[in-house]
MARBA-3410 file (N, C-alpha, C, O; in Angstrom, 1 decimal):
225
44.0,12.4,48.7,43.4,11.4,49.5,44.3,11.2,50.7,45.5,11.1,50.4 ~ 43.9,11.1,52.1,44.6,11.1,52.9,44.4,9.3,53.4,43.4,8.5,53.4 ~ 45.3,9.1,53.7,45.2,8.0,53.8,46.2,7.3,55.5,47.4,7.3,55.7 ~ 45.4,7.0,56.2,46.2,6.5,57.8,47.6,5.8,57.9,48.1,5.9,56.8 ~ 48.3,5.1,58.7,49.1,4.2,58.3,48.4,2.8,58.3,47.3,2.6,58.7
49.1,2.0,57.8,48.6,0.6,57.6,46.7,1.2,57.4,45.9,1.0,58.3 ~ 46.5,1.6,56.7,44.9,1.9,56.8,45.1,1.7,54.6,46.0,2.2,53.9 ~ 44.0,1.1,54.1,42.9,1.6,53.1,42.2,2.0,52.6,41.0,1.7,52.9 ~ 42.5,2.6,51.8,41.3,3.9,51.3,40.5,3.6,49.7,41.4,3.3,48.8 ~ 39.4,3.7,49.2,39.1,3.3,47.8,38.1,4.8,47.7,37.2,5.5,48.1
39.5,4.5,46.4,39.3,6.3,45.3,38.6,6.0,44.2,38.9,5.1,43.4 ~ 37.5,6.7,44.2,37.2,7.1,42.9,37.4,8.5,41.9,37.1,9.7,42.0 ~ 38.0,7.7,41.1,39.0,8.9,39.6,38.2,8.8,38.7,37.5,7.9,38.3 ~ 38.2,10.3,38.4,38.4,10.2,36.5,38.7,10.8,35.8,39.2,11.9,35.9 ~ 38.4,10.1,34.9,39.6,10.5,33.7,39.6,11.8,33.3,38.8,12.2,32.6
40.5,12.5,33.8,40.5,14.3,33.7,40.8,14.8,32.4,41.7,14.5,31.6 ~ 39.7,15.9,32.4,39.9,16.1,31.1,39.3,15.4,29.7,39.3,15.7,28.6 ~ 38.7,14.3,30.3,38.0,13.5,29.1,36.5,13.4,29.1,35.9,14.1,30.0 ~ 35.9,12.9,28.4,34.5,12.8,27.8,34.3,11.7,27.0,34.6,11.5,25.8 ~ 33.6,10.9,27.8,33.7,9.6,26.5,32.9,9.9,25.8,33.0,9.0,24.9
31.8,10.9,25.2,31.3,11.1,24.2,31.9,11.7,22.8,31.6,11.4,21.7 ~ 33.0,12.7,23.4,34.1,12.8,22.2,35.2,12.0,21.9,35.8,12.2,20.9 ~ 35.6,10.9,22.8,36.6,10.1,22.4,36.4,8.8,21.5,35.5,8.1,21.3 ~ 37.5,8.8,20.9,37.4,8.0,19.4,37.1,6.6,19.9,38.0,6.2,20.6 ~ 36.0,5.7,19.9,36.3,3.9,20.0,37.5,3.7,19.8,38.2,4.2,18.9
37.7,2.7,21.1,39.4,1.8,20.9,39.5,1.8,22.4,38.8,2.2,23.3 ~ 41.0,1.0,22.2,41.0,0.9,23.7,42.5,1.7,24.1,43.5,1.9,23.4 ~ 41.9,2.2,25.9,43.0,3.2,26.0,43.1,2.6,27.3,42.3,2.1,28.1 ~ 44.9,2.8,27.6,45.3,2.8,29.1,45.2,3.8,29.9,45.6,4.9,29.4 ~ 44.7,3.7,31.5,44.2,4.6,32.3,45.4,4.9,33.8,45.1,4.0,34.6
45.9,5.3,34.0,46.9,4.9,35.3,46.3,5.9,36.0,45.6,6.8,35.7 ~ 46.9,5.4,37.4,46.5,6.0,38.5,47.7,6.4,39.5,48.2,5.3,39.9 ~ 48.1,7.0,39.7,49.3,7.3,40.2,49.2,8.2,41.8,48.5,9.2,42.1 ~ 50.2,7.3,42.8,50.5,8.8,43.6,52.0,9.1,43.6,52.9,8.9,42.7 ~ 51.9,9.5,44.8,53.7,10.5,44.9,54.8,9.2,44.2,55.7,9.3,43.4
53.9,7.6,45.5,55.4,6.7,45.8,54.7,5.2,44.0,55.4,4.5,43.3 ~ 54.0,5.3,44.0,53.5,4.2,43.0,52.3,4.4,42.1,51.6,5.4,42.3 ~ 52.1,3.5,41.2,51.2,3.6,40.1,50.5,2.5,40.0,50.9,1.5,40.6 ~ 49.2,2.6,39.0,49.0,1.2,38.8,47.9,1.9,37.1,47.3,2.9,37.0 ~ 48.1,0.4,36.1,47.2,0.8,34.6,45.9,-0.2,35.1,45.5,-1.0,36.1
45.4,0.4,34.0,43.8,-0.1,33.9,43.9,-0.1,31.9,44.3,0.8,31.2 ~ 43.5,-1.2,31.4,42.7,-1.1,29.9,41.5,-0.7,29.4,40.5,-1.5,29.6 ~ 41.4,0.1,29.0,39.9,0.6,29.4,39.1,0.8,27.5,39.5,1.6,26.7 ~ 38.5,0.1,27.5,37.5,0.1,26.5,36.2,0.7,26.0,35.1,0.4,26.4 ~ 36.3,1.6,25.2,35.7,2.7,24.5,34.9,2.3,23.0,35.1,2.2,21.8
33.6,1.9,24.0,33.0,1.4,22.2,32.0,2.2,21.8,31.5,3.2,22.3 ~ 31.7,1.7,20.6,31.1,2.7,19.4,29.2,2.7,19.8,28.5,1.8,19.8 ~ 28.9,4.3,20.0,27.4,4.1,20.4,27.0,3.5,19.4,27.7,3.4,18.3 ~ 25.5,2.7,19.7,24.2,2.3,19.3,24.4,3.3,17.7,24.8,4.5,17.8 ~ 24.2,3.0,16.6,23.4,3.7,15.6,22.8,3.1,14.7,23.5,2.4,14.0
21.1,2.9,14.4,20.7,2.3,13.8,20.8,2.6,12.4,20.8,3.9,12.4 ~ 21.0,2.2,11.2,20.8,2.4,10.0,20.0,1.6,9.4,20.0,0.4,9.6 ~ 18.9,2.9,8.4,18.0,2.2,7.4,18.6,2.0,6.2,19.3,2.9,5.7 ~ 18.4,0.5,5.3,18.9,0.6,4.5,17.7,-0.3,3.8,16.8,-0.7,4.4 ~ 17.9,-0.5,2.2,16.9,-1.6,1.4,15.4,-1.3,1.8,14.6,-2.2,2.0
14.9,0.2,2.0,13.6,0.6,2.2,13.0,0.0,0.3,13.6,0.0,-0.7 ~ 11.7,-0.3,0.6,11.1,-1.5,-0.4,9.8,-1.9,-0.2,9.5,-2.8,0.6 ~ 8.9,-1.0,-1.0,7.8,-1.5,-1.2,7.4,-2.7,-1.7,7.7,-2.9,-2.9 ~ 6.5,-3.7,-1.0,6.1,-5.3,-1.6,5.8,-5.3,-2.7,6.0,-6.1,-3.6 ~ 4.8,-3.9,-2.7,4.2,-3.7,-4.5,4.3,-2.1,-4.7,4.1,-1.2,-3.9
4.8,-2.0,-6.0,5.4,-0.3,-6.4,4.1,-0.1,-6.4,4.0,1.0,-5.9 ~ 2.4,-0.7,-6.8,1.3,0.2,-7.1,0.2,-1.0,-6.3,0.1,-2.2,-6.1 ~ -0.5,0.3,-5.8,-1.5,-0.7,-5.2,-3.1,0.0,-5.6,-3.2,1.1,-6.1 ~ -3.9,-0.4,-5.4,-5.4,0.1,-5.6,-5.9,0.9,-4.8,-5.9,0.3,-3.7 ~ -6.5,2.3,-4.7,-6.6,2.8,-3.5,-8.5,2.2,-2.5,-9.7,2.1,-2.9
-7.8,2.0,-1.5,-7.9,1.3,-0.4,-7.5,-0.2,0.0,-8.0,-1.0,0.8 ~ -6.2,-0.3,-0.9,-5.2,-1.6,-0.6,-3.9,-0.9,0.5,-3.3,0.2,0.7 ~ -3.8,-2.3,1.0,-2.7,-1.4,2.1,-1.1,-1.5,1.4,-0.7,-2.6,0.9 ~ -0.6,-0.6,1.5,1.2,-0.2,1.1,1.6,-1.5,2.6,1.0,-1.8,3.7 ~ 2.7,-1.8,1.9,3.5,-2.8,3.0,5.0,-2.7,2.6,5.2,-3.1,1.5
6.0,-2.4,3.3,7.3,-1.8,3.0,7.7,-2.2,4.0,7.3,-1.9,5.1 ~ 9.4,-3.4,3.7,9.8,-3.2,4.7,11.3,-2.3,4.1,11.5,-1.6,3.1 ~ 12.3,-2.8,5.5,13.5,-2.0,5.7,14.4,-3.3,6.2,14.1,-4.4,6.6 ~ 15.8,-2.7,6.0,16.7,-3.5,6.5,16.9,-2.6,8.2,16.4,-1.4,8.2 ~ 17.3,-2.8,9.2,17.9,-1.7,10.6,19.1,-2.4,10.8,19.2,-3.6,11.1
20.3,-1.6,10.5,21.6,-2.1,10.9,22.0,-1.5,12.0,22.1,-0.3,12.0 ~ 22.6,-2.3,13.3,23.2,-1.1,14.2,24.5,-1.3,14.1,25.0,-2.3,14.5 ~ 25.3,-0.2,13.6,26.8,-0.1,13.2,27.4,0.0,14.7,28.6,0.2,14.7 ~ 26.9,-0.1,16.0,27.5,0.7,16.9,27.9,-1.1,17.5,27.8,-2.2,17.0 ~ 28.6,-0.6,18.8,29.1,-1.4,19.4,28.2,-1.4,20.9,28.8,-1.4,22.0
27.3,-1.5,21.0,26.4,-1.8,22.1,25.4,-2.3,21.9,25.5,-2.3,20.7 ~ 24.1,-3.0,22.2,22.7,-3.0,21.5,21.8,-1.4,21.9,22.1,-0.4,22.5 ~ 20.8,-1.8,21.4,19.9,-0.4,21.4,18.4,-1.0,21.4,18.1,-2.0,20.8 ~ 17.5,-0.2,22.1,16.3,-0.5,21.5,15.7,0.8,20.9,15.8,1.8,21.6 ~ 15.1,0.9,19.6,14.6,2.4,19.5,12.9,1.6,18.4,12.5,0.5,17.8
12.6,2.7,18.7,11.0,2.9,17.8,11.5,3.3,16.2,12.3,4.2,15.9 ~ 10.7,2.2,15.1,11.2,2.8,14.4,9.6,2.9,13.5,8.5,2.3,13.6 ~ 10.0,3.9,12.7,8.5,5.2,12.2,8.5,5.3,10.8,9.4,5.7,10.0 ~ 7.3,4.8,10.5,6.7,4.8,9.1,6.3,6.5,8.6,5.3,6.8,9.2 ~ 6.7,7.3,8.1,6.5,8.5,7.9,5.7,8.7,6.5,6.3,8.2,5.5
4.7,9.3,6.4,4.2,10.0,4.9,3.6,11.0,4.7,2.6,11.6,5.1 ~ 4.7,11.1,3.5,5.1,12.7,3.3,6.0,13.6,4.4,7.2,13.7,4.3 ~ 5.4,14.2,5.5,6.1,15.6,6.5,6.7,13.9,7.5,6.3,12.8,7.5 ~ 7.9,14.6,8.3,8.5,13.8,9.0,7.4,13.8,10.5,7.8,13.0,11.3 ~ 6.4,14.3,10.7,5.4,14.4,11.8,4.7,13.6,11.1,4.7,12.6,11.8
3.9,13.2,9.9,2.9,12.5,10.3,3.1,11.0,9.8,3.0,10.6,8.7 ~ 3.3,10.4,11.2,3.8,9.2,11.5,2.4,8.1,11.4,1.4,8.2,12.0 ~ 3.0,7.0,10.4,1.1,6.4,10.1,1.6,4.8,10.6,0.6,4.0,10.6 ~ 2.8,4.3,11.0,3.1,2.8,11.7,3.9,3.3,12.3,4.5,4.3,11.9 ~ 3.9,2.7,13.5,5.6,2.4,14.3,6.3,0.7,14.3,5.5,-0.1,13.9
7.0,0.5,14.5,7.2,-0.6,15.4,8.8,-0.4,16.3,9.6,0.3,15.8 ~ 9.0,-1.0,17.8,9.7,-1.1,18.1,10.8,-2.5,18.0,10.6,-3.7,18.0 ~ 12.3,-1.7,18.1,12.8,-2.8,17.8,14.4,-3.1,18.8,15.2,-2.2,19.2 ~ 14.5,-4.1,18.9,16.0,-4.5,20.2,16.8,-5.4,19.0,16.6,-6.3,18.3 ~ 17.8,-4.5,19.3,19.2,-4.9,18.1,20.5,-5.2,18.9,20.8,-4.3,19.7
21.3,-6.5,18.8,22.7,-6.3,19.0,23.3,-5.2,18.3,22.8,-4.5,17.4 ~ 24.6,-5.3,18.9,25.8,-4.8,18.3,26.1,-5.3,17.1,26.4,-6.5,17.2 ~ 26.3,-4.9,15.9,27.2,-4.9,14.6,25.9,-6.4,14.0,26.1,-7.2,13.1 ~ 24.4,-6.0,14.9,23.8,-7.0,13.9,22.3,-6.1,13.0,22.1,-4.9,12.9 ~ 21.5,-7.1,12.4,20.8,-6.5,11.4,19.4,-7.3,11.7,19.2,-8.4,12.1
18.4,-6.3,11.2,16.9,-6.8,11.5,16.2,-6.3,10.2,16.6,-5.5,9.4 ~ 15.0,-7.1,10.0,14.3,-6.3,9.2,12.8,-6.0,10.1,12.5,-6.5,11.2 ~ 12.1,-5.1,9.2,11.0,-4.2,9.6,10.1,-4.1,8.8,10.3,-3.7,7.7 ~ 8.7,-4.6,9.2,8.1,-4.3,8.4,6.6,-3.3,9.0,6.0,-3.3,10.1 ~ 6.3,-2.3,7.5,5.4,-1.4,8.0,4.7,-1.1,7.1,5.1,-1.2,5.9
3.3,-0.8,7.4,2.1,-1.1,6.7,1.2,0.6,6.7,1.2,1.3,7.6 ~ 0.8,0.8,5.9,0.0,1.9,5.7,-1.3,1.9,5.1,-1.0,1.8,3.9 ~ -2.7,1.9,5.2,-3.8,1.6,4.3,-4.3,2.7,4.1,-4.6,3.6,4.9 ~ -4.3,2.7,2.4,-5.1,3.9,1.6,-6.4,3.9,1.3,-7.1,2.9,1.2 ~ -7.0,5.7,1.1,-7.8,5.6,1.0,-8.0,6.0,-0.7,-7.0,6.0,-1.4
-9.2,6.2,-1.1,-9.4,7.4,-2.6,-8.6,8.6,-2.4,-8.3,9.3,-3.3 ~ -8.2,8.9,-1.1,-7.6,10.6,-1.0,-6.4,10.2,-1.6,-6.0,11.0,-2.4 ~ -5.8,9.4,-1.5,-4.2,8.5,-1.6,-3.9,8.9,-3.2,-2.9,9.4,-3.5 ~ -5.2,8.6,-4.2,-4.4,8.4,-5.0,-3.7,9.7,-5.3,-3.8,10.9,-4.7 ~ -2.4,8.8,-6.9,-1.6,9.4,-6.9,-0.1,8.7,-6.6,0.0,7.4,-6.5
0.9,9.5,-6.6,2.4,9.0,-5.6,2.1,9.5,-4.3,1.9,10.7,-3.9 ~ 2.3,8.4,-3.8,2.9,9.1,-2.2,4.5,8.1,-1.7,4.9,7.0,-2.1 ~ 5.1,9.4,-0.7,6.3,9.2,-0.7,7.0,8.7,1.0,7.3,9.6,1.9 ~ 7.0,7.9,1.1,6.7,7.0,2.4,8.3,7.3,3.1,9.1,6.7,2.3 ~ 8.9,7.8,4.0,10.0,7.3,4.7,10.3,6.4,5.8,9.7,6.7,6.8
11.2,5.4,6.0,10.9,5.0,7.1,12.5,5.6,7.8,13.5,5.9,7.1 ~ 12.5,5.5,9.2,13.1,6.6,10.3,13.7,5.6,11.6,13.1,4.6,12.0 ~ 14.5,6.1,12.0,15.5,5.4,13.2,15.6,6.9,13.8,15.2,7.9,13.1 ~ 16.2,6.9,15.2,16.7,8.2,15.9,17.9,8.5,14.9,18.4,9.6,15.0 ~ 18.3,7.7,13.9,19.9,7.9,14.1,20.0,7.9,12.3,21.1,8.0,11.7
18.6,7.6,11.5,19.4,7.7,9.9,17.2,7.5,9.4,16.3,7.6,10.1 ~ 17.2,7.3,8.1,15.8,7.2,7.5,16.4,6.5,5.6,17.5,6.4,5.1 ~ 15.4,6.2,5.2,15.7,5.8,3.7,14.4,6.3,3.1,13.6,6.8,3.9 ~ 14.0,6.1,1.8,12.5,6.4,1.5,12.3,5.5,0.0,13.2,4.9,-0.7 ~ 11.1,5.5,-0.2,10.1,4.9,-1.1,8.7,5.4,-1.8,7.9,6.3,-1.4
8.6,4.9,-2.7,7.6,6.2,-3.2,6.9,4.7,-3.8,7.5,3.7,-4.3 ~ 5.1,4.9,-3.6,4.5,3.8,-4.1,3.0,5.0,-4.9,2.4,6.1,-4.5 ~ 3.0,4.1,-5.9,1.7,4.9,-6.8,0.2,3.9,-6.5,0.0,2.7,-6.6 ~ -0.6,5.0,-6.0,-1.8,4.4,-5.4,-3.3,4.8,-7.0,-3.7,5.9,-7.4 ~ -3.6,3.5,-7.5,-4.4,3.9,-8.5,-5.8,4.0,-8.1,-6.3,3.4,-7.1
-6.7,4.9,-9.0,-8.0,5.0,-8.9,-8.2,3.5,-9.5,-7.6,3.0,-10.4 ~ -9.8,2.7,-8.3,-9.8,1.4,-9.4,-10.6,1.3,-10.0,-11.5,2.1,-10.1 ~ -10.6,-0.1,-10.7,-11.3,-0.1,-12.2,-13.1,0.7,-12.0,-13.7,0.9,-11.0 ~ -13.4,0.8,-13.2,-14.5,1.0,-13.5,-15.1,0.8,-14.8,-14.9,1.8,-15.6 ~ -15.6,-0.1,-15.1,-16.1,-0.4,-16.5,-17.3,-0.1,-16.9,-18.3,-0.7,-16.5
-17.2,0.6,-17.7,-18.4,1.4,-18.6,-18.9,0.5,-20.4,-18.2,0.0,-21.2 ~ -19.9,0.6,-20.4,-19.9,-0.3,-21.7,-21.2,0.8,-22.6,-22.3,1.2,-22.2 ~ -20.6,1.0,-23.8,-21.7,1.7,-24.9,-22.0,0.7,-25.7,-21.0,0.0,-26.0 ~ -23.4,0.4,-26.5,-23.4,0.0,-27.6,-23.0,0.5,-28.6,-23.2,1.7,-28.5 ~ -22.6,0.3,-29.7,-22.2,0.8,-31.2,-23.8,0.4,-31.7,-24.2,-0.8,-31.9
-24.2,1.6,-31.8,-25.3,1.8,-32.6,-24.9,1.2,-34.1,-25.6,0.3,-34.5 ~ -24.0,1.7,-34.8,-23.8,1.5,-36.3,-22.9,0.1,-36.7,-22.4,-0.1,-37.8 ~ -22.7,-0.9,-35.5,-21.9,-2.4,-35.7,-23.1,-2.6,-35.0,-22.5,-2.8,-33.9 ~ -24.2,-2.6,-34.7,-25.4,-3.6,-33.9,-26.8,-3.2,-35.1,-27.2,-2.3,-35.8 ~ -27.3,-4.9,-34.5,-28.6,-5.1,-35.3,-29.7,-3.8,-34.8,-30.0,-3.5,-33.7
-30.2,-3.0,-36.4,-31.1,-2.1,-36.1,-32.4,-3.2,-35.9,-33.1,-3.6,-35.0 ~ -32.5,-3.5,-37.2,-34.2,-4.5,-37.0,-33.2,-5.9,-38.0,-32.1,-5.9,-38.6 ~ -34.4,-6.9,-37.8,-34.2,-8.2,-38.5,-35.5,-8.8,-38.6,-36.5,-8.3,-38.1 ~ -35.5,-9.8,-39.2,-36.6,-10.7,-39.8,-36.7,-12.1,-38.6,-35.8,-12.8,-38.2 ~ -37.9,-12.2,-38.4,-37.9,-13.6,-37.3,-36.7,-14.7,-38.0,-36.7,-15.2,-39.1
-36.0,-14.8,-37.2,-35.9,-16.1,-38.1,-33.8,-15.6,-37.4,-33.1,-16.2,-36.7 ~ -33.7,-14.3,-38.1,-32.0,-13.8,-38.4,-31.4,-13.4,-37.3,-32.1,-13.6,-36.3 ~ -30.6,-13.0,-37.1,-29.1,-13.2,-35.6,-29.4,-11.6,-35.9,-29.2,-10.9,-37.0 ~ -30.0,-11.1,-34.4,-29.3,-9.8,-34.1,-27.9,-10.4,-33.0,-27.6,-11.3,-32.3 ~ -27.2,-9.0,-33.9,-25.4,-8.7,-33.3,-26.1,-7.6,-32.7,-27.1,-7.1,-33.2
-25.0,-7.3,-31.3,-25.0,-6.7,-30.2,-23.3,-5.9,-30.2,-22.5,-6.3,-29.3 ~ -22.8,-5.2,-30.9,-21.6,-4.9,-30.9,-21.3,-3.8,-29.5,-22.0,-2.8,-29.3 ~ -20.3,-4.0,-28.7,-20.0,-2.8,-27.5,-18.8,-2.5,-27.5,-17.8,-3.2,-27.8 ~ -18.9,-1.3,-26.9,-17.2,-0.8,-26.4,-16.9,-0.7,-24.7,-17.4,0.2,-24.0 ~ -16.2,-1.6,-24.3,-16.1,-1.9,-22.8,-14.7,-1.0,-22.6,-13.6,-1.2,-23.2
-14.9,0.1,-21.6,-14.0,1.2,-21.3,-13.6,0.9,-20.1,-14.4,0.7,-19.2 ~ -12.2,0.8,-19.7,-12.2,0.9,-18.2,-11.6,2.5,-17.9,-10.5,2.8,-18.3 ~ -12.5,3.4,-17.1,-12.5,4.5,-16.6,-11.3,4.6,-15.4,-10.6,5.6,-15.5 ~ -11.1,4.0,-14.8,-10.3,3.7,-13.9,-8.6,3.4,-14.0,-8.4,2.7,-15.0 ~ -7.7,3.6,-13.4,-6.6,3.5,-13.4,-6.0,1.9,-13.4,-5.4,1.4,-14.4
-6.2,1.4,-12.5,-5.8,-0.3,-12.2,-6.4,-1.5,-13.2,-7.5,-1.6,-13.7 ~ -5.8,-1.9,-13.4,-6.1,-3.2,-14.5,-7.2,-4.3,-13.4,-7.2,-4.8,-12.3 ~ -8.2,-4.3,-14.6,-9.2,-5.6,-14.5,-9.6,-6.3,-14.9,-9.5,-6.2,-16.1 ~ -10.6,-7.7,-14.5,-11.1,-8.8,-14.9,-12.6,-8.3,-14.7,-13.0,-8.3,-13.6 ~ -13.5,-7.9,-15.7,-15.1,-8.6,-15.3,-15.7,-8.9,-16.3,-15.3,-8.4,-17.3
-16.6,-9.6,-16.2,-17.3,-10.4,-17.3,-18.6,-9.8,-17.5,-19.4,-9.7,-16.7 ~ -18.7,-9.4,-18.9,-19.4,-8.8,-19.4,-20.8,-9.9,-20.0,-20.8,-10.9,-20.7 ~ -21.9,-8.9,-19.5,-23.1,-10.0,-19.9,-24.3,-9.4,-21.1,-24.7,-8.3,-21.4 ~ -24.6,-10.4,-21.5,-25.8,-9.9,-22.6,-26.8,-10.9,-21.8,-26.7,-12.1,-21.5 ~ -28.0,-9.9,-21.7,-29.7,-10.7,-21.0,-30.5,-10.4,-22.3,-30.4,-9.5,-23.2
-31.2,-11.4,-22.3,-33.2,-10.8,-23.2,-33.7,-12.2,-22.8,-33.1,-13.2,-23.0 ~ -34.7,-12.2,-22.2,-35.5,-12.6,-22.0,-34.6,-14.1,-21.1,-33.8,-13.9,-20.2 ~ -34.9,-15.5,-21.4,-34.2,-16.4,-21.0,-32.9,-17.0,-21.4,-32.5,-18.1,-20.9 ~ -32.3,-15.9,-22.6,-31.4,-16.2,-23.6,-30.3,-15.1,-22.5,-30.7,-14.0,-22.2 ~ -28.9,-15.6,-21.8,-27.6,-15.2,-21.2,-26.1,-15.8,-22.0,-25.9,-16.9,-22.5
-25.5,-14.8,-21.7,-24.3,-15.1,-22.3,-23.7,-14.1,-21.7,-24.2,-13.0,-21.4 ~ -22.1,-14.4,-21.4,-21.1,-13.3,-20.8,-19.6,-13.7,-22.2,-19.4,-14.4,-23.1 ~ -19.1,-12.8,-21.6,-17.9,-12.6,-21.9,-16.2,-12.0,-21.2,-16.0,-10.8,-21.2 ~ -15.8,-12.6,-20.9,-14.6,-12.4,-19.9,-13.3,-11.3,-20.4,-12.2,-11.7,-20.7 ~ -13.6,-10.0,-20.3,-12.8,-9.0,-20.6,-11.6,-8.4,-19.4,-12.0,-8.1,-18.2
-10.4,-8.4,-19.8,-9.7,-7.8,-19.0,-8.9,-6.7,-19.3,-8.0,-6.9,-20.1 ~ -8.9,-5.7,-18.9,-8.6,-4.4,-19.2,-7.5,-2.8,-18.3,-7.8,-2.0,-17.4 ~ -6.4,-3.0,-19.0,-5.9,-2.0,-18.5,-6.4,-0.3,-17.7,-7.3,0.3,-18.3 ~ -6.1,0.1,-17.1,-6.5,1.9,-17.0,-6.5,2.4,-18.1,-5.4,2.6,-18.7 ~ -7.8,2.8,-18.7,-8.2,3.8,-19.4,-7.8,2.8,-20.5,-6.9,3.3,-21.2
-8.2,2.0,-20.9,-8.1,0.9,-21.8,-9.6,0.6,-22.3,-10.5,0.8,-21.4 ~ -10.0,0.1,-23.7,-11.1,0.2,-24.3,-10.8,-1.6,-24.9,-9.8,-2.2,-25.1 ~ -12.1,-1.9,-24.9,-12.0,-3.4,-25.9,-13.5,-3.5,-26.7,-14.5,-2.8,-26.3 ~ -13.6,-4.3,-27.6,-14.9,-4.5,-28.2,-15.6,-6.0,-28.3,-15.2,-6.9,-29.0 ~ -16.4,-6.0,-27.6,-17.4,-7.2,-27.1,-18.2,-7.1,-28.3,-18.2,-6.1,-28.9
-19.2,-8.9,-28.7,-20.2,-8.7,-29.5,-20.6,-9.9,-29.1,-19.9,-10.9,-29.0 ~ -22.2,-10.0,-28.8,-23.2,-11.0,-28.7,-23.9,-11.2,-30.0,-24.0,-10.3,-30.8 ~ -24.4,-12.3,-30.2,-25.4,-12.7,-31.5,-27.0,-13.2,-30.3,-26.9,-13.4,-29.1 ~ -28.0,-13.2,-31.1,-28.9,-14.0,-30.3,-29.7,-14.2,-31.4,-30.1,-13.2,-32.0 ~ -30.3,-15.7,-32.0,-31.2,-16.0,-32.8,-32.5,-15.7,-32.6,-33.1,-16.3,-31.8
-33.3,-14.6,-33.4,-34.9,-14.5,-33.0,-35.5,-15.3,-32.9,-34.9,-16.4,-32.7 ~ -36.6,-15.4,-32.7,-37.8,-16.3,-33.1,-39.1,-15.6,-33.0,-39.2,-14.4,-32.6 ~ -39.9,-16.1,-33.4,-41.3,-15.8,-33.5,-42.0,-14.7,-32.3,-42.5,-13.6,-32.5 ~ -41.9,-15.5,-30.9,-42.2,-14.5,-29.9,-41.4,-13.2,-29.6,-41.5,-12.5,-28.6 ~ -40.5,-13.0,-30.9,-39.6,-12.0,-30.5,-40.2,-10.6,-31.2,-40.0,-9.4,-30.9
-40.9,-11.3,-32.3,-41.7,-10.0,-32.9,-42.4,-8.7,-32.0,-43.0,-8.7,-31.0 ~ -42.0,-7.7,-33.0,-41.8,-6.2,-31.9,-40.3,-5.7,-32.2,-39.4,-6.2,-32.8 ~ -40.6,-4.3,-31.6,-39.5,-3.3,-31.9,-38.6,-3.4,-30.2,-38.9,-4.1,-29.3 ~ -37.4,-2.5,-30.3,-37.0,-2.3,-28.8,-36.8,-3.5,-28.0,-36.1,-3.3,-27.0 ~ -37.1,-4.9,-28.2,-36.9,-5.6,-27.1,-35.8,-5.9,-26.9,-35.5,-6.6,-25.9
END
């Protein structure tokens, strides 16, 4: 730098030889020197932005398929700056991205995230959900059930073949649920103006046995009704 007499000049330096992308966080002194004098500078080297996922956690390990998955995450940024980054609900391949949300973090603080996925019938099964920062990912696995379906047989050999006006046909059945997911429905007996239910609840692939009575009477005479 050439510099006049009695004249001022403003130098811009740097730091030769360095890179603040390889240099460790911390703080370092900077001097500037010529022939006749010197002068320091404190110069502070802080830690990039990095988000971490951590506490990835599905609300419910099983859901019914066409219920929606809802998972959140902890996002920590370990770094010493803030950051804003997108952060990406993934299932299954790291491309197919089914939520995002964006998010703005201080330095050395923590957020949570939440992200949502709705299944279809194709779902069921496990599926295996990750969620993703530029800088880290965690994952979760939620099981999507086929849902209920209740099928009902009579038992021919526990049910009234014929009876006498007057005597209780029994109605004995087997209530099956076909279906994976646990349910509630109420099972009904009709004939004519005579109703009655019964309130069964039933695991996946779970069976139970229901039985109606209904007293004849006179207009009931006849086969099949």
């Amino acid at each position: 730098v050439a510099v006049d007499a009695n004249e001022t000049e403003t130098a811009f330096l740097t730091f030769a030889g360095a890179d603040t992308e390889t240099l460790e966080p911390g703080d370092y002194t900077v001097e500037a020197a010529s022939e006749d004098s010197s002068d320091t500078l404190n110069v502070s080297v802080l830690a990039p932005a990095s988000l971490q996922i951590d506490n990835v956690a599905a609300v419910e390990s099983e859901v019914v398929a066409g219920e929606t998955v809802v998972l959140n995450a902890t996002v920590n940024n370990t770094g010493e700056v803030a950051a804003e980054q997108e952060i990406a609900l993934q299932l299954g391949a790291a491309d197919n991205v089914v939520d995002t949300t964006t998010i703005e973090i201080g330095p050395t603080n923590a957020s949570t995230v939440q992200l949502a996925y709705d299944t279809t019938s194709d779902d069921i099964g496990e599926l295996d959900f990750t969620v993703a920062s530029e800088d880290d990912d965690g994952t979760a696995s939620v099981s999507v059930l086929e849902e209920a379906d209740f099928g009902v047989e009579i038992n021919s050999a526990a049910s009234s073949e014929s009876v006498t006006v007057g005597e209780t046909v029994v109605i004995n059945a087997t209530v099956t649920n076909r279906g994976e997911a646990e349910a509630q429905q109420d099972i009904r007996f009709n004939y004519r103006d005579a109703s009655n239910a019964t309130s069964v609840t039933l695991a996946g692939n779970e069976s139970a046995t229901v039985e109606f009575t209904y007293e004849t009477r006179t207009r009931d005479t006849g086969e099949d009704r």
